[in-house]
C-alpha positions as a printed Julia matrix, in Angstrom:
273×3 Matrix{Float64}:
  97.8   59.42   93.41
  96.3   56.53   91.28
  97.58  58.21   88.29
  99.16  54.94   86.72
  97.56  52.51   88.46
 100.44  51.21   89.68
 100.12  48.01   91.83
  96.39  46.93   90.15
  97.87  43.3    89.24
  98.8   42.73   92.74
  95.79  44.15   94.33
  93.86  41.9    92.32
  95.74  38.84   92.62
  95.27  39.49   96.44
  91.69  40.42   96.39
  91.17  37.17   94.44
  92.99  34.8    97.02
  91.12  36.66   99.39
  87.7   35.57   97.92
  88.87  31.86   97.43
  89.67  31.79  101.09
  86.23  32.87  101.85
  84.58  30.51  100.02
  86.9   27.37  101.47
  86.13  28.71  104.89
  82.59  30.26  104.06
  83.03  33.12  105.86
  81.91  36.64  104.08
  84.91  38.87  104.78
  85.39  42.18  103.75
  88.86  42.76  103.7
  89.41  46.49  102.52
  87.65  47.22  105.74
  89.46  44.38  108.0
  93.0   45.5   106.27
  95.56  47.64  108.89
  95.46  50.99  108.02
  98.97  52.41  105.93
 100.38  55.32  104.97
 102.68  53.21  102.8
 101.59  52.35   99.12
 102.16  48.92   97.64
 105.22  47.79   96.59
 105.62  49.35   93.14
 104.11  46.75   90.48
 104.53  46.73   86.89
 107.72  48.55   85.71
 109.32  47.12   82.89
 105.78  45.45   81.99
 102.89  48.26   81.49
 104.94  50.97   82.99
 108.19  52.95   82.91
 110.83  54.33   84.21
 112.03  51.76   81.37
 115.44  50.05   80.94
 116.4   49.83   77.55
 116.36  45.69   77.79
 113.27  46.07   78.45
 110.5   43.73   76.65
 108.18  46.72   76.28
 110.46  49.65   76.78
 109.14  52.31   74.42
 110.7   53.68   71.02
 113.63  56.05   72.32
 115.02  56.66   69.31
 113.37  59.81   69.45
 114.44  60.82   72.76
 117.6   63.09   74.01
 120.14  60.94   74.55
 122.11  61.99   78.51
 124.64  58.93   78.37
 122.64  57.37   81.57
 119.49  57.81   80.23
 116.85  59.03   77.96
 114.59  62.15   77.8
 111.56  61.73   75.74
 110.49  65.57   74.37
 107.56  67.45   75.58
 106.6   70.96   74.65
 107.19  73.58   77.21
 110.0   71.75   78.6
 113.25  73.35   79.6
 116.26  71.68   80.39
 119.03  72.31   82.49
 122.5   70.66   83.08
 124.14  69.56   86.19
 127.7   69.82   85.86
 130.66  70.11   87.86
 132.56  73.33   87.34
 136.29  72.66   87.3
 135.9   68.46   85.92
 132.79  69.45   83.58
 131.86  66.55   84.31
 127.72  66.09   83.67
 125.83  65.47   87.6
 122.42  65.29   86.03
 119.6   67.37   84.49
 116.48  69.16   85.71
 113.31  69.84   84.1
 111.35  72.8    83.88
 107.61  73.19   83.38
 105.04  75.4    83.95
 105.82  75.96   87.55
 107.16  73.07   88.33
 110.62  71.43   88.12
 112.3   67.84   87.97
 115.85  67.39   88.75
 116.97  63.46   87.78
 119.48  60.91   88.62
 120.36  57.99   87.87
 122.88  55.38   90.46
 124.38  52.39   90.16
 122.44  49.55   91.97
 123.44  46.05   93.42
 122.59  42.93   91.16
 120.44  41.24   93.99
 118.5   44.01   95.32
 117.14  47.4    95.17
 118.56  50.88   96.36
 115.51  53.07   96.85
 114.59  51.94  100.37
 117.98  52.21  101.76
 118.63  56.07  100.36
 114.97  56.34  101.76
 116.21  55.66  105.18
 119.68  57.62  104.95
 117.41  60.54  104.18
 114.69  60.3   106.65
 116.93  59.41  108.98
 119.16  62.98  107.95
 116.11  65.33  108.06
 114.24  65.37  110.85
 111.49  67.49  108.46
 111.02  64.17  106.29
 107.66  62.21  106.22
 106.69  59.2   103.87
 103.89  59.21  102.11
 102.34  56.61   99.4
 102.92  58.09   95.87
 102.11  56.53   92.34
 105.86  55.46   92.15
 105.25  53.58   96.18
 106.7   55.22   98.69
 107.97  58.7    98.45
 109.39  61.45  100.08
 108.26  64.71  101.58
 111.0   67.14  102.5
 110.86  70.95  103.15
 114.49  72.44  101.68
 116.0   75.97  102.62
 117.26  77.66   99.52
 119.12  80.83   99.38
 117.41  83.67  100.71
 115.85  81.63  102.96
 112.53  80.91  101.34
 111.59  77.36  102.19
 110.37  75.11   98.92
 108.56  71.72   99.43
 109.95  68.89   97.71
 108.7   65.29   96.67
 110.88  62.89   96.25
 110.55  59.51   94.18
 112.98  56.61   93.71
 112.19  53.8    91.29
 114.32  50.39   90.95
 115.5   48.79   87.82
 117.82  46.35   86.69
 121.39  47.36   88.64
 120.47  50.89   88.12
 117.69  53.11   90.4
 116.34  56.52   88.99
 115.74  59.06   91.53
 113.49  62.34   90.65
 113.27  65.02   92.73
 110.12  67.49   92.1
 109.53  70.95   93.3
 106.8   73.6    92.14
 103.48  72.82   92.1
 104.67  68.91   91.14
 105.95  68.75   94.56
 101.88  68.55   95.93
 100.48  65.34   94.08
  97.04  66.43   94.22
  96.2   65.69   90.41
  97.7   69.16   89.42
  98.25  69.42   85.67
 101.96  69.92   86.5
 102.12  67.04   88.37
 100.31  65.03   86.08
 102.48  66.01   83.29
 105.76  65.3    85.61
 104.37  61.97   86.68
 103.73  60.94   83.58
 107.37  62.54   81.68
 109.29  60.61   84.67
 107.81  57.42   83.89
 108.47  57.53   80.37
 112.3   58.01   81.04
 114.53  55.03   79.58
 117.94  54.16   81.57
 120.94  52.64   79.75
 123.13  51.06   82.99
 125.79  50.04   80.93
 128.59  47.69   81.54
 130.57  49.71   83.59
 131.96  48.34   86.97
 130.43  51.12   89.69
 129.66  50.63   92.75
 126.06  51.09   94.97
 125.35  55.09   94.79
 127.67  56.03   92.35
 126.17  58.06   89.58
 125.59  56.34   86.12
 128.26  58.37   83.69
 126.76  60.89   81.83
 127.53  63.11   79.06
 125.99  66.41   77.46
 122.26  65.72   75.45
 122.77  64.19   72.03
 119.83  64.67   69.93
 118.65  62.41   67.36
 120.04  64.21   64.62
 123.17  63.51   65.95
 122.62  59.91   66.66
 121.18  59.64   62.94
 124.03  61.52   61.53
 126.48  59.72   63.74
 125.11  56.36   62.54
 125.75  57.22   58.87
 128.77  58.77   59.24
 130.11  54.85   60.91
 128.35  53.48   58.08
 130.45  54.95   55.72
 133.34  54.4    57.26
 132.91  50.88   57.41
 132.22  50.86   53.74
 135.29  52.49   52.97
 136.82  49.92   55.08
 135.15  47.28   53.06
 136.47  48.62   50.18
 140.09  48.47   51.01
 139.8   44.97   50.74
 139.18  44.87   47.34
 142.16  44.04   44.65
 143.27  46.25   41.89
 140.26  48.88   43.05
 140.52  52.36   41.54
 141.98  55.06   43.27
 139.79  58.08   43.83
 135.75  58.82   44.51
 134.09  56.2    42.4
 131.18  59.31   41.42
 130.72  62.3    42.81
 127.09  60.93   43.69
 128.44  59.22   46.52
 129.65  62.24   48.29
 127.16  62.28   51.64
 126.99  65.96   53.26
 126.58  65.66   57.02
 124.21  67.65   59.31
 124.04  68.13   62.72
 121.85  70.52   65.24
 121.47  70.58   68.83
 118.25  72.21   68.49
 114.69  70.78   68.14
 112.52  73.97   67.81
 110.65  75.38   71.23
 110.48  71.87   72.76
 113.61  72.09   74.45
 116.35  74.37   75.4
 119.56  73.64   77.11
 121.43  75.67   79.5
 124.66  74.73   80.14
């Protein structure tokens, strides 16, 4: 559960006020042992400064240009991953994306936020509040959710729940598998850590609280690369028309650029549509 360490700065800023105190008043106080009991983690410290989910105007958000691009955010790669879209079936419209691996999965969202304040502890509420079978718990993201789900068949499958806040936007991840227990399971480990490293791109786009954050189906870098130079030329070319009395024609057939694309990035990822 202390995977990231999530909340050390302000457990140490309080510890040390704590000691001050004591030595004003001169009293030896212990206060792990004097602190009320929780269930609750700390309010979840650091994001955008040592940890992630990132937003891409972040200071330290990570180099994504390596990542598959999903519109509202991006997926770094990891071997053994699988991915699967979310789409709606008569719109197409993308929903989301869920990751596979080992026996674990991760299905993510990303929503619209308000400018003042976060979302997570509200959708918190609207759940626990819709399934009696719900329970808090303190996770490495702060306070999660625990929440038995009947799937076809009837087989029951445990669930954890995580919602992180950023910048107008809040990420929600839903794991199942083994990553639903976080008992330091190497799925869990290597779900905790893949969530974390997620980058979301809010955008400028009016939405309002809950809505999901537009989407559209995985570019990969290739694409983005080949995308880029292909807009590259073309504003060249437009450059060029601007100049008087040019030739008409190629200038050299040296200058001819042939243009690649693949939507595949060997056994690191496969998509399912």
């Amino acid at each position: 559960m202390g995977l990231f360490g999530f909340g050390k700065k302000k457990r140490e800023r309080e510890e040390a006020e704590a000691k001050a105190e004591n030595r004003e008043d001169e009293a030896a106080v212990d206060t792990e042992e004097t602190a009320a009991p929780t269930d609750v983690a700390d309010t979840y410290e650091g994001r955008g400064e040592s940890y992630g989910p990132w937003d891409v105007d972040d200071e330290n958000v990570p180099d994504y240009d390596e990542y598959l691009d999903m519109g509202s955010y991006y997926l770094p790669y990891l071997a053994g991953l699988q991915l699967r879209i979310k789409a709606n079936r008569s719109t197409q419209e993308i929903l989301g994306a869920t990751i596979s691996y080992g026996a674990s999965s991760l299905e993510i969202e990303a929503f619209a936020a308000p400018k003042t304040m976060g979302l997570w502890d509200d959708v918190r509420a609207d759940l626990l509040e819709a399934n009696e079978k719900a329970s808090e718990h303190a996770g490495v993201f702060g306070t999660e959710l625990h929440l038995p789900v009947t799937v076809k068949g009837g087989k029951t499958v445990n669930t954890r729940i995580v919602g992180v806040d950023g910048p107008r936007w809040m990420l929600r991840g839903i794991f199942s598998g083994k990553a639903a227990n976080d008992d330091g399971n190497s799925d869990t480990e290597a779900l905790n850590k893949y969530f974390a490293d997620i980058v979301v791109e809010r955008g400028d786009e009016p939405l309002a609280p809950r809505d999901l954050i537009p989407m559209h189906p995985p570019v990969t870098p290739a694409q983005r690369q080949a995308a880029a130079k292909t807009k590259d030329q073309a504003d060249d070319k437009e450059h060029l028309d601007d100049i008087p009395d040019k030739p008409e024609g190629p200038f050299d057939s040296d200058q001819q650029t042939e243009v690649k694309t693949t939507l595949s990035r060997g056994p690191m990822f496969s998509e399912v549509r």
